[in-house]
VMD Tcl script that draws the C-alpha trace (Angstrom):
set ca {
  {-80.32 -28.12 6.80}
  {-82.55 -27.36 9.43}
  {-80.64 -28.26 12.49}
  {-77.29 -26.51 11.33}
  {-76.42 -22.85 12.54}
  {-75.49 -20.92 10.28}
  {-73.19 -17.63 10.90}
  {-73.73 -13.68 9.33}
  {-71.49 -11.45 9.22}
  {-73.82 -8.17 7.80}
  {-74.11 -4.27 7.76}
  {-77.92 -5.37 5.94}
  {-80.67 -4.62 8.75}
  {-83.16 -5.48 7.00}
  {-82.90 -8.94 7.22}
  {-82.58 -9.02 10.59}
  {-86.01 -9.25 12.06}
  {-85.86 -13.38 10.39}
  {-82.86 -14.34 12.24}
  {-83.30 -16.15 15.46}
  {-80.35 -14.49 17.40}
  {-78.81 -11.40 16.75}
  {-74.78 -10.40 18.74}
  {-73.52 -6.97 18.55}
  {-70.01 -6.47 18.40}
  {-68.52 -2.49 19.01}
  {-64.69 -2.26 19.39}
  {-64.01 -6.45 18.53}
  {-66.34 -7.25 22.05}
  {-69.90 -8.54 22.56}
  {-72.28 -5.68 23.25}
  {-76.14 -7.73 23.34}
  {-76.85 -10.74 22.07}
  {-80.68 -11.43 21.60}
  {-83.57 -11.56 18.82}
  {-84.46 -8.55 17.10}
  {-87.23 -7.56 19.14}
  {-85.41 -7.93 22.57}
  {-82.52 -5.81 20.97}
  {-84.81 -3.33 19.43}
  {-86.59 -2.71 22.53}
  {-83.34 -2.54 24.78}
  {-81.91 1.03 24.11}
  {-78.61 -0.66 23.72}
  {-76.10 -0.59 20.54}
  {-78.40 -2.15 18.93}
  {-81.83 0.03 19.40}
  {-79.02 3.06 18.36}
  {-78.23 1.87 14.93}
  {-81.55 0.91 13.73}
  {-82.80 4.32 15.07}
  {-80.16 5.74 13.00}
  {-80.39 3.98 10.02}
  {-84.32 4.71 9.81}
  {-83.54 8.63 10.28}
  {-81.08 8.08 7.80}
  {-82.92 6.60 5.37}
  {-85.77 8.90 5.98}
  {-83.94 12.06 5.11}
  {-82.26 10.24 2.10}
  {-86.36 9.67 0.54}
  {-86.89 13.46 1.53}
  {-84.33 14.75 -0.34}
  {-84.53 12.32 -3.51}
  {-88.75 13.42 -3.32}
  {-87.16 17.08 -3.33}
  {-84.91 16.23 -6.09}
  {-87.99 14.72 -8.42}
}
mol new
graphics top color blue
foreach p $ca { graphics top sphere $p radius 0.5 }
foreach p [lrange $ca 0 end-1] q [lrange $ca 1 end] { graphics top cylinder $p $q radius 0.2 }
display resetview
């Protein structure tokens, strides 16, 4: 298995950072296509959405340690 590529289609970020190539598609078109450092770093698409799914997540922990 090691010399096949495999293909994922995911909204699950966290898995991300073990992939060896990451492409971002907005509106059916490429955006970036690199690993997840390159992308993270880039302040393209793809530096957006994992900025937005960590403030995300963040306020979802403050509110459920609110709600405890």
């Amino acid at each position: 298995m090691r010399c096949k590529t495999r293909v994922f289609a995911t909204n699950t970020l966290t898995i991300l950072p073990e992939v060896d190539m990451i492409v971002v598609l907005k509106d059916g078109s490429i955006q970036e296509i690199g690993n997840y450092e390159e992308l993270r770093s880039s302040g393209g698409e793809f530096s957006k959405l994992l900025t937005q799914h960590i403030e995300e997540n963040s306020r979802s922990r403050t509110l459920h340690g609110k709600l405890s």
